[in-house]
N, C-alpha and C positions, 0 to 999 in steps of 0.2 A: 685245489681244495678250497673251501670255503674260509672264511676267518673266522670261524668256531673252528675249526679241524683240526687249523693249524695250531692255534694258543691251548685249546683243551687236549686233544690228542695226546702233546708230549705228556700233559701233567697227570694223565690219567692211565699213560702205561705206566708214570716211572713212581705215582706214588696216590690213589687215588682217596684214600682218607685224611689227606694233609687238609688243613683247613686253609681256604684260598681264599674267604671272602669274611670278614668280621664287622660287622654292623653295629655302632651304638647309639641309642636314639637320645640325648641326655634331658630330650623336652620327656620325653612318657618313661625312662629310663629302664628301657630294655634292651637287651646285647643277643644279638643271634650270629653264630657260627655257623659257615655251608664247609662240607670238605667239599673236594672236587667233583667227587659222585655226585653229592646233593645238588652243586652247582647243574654240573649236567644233566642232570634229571628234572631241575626248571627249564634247563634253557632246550634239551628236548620237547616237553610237553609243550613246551610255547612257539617251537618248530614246528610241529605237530598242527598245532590249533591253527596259528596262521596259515599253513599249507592246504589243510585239509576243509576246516570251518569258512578262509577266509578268499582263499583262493590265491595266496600269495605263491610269488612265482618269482626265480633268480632275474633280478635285474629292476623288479617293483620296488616301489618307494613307501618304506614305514617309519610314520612321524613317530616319535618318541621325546615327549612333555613332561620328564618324569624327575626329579631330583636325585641325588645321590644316595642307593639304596640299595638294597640286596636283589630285591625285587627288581630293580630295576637293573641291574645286571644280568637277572634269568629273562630278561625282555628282549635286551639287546643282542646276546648270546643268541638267544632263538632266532632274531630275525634276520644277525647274519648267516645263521646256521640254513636258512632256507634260501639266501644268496642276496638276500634284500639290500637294497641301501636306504640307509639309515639318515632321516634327517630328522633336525628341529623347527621343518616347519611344516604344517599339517596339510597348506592347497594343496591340490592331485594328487594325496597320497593313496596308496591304496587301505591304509589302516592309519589310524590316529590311534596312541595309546597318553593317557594322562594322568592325572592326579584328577580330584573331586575339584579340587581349586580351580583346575585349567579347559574344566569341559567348555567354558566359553569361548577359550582361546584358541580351541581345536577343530575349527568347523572348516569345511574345504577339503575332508578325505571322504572317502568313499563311505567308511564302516568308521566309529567311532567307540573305542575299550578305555573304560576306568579303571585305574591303579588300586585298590584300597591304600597298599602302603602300609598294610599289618604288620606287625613285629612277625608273627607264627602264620603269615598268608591268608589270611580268611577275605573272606568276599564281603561284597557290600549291600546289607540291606534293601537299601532304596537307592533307584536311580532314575533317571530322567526316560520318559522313553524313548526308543533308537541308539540307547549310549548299551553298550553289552559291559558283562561285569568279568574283567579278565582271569580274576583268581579263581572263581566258580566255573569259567568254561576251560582251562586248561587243565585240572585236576582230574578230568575225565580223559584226558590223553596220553599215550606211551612215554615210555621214561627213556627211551632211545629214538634216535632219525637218523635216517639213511638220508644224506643231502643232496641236494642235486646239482646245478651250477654253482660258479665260486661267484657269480656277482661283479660288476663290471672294476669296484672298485678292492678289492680284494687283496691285492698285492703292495696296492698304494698304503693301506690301512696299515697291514701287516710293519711295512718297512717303516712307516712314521711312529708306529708303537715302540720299536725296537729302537730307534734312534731315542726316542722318548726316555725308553727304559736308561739311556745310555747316561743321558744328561743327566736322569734322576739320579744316577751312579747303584743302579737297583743290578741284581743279579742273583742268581738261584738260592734259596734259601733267607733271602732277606723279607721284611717285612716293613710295609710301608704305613703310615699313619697320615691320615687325609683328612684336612678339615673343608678343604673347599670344594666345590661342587666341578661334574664332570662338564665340558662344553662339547658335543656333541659336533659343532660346526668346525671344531680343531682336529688333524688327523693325528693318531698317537696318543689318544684322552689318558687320561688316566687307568681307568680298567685295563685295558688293553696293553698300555704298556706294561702293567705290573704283571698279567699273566702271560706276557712272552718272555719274560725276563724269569719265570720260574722264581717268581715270589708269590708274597701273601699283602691282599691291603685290610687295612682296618681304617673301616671308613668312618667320621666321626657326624651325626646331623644335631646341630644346636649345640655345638660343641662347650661345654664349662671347662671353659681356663682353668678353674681350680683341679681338674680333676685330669689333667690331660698328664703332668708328670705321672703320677705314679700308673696311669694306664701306656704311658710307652714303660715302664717298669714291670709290669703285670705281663701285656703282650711282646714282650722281648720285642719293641722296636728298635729298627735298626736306622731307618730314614722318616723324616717328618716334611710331609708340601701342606702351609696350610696360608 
């Protein structure tokens, strides 16, 4: 199985409107909640797009430029979901995906996709040409995928999550609080570990100190990495 199959699967027979992913932005100060469906339903359509639009295939390599975001959780989900390995760094990849910030720092894959990084997903106006706008072309895609290969690294990923989850002392029904960003080049990141462990993270981007007690108060946190 793939490393979507494995971390989403369980959480989606055993409870699929539990909220899995909590996003707060405190620079534009907006909060968005995915339950697990929702989760699944980006990181389908972005299985989808990649497989279908881009020609991704188990075992191709998708850069991923992206900060710590919801969005960019339904990115990575999708691209292991398609069997892909996942780097941070864009030569020979088969897809580049980034922020507006980072289209310069992306060149070296084949196909190049910008993030908007909207609170509620919207696409981006203007972009450069040859950069594709990912929130507008995956919205057009099925909200389920049939996966194909599990990807070379798959197993490795899985077990470095779960040891992850282990250290973080995270376990079903906990709820993590994350001020720092995910490393991509680390196996067991963040994401990954909190959904093998059958929790929830609440990610924090531009985090205000003042504001972080009564939001572990608010979202019943249980663990804080920041």
């Amino acid at each position: 199985m793939t490393i979507t199959d494995q971390v989403l699967g369980p959480l989606l027979r055993a409870d699929p409107a539990r909220p899995r992913i909590t996003h707060y932005d405190d620079v534009t100060g907006s909060r968005i909640e995915l339950s697990g469906a929702t989760l699944a339903n980006w990181a389908a359509k972005t299985a989808n797009w990649l497989r279908d639009e881009l020609a991704v295939q188990p075992g191709d390599i998708v850069a991923v430029l992206l900060p710590p975001h919801w969005q960019t959780a339904g990115v990575l989900l999708g691209a292991w979901w398609c069997g892909a390995t996942v780097t941070a760094l864009p030569s020979g990849a088969q897809v580049a995906l980034c922020g507006l910030d980072r289209i310069g720092d992306a060149t070296g894959a084949e196909e190049l996709a910008a993030v908007g990084l909207d609170a509620l997903g919207m696409g981006i106006a203007e972009l450069p040409p040859g950069v594709r706008d990912y929130a507008s072309e995956v919205r057009v895609h099925g909200d389920t995928f049939s996966s194909g290969g599990p990807g070379s690294d798959a197993e490795t990923l899985i077990a470095a999550a779960r040891s992850r989850a282990t250290v973080l002392g995270l376990s079903a029904g906990d709820r993590l609080l994350c001020t720092k960003g995910w490393d991509l080049t680390v196996p067991g990141e963040v994401l990954l570990a909190v959904l093998a462990a059958d929790a929830s993270l609440v990610q924090c981007t531009g985090a205000d100190p003042s504001a972080l007690t009564g939001r572990c108060t608010a979202e019943r946190i249980t663990t804080i990495l920041r």
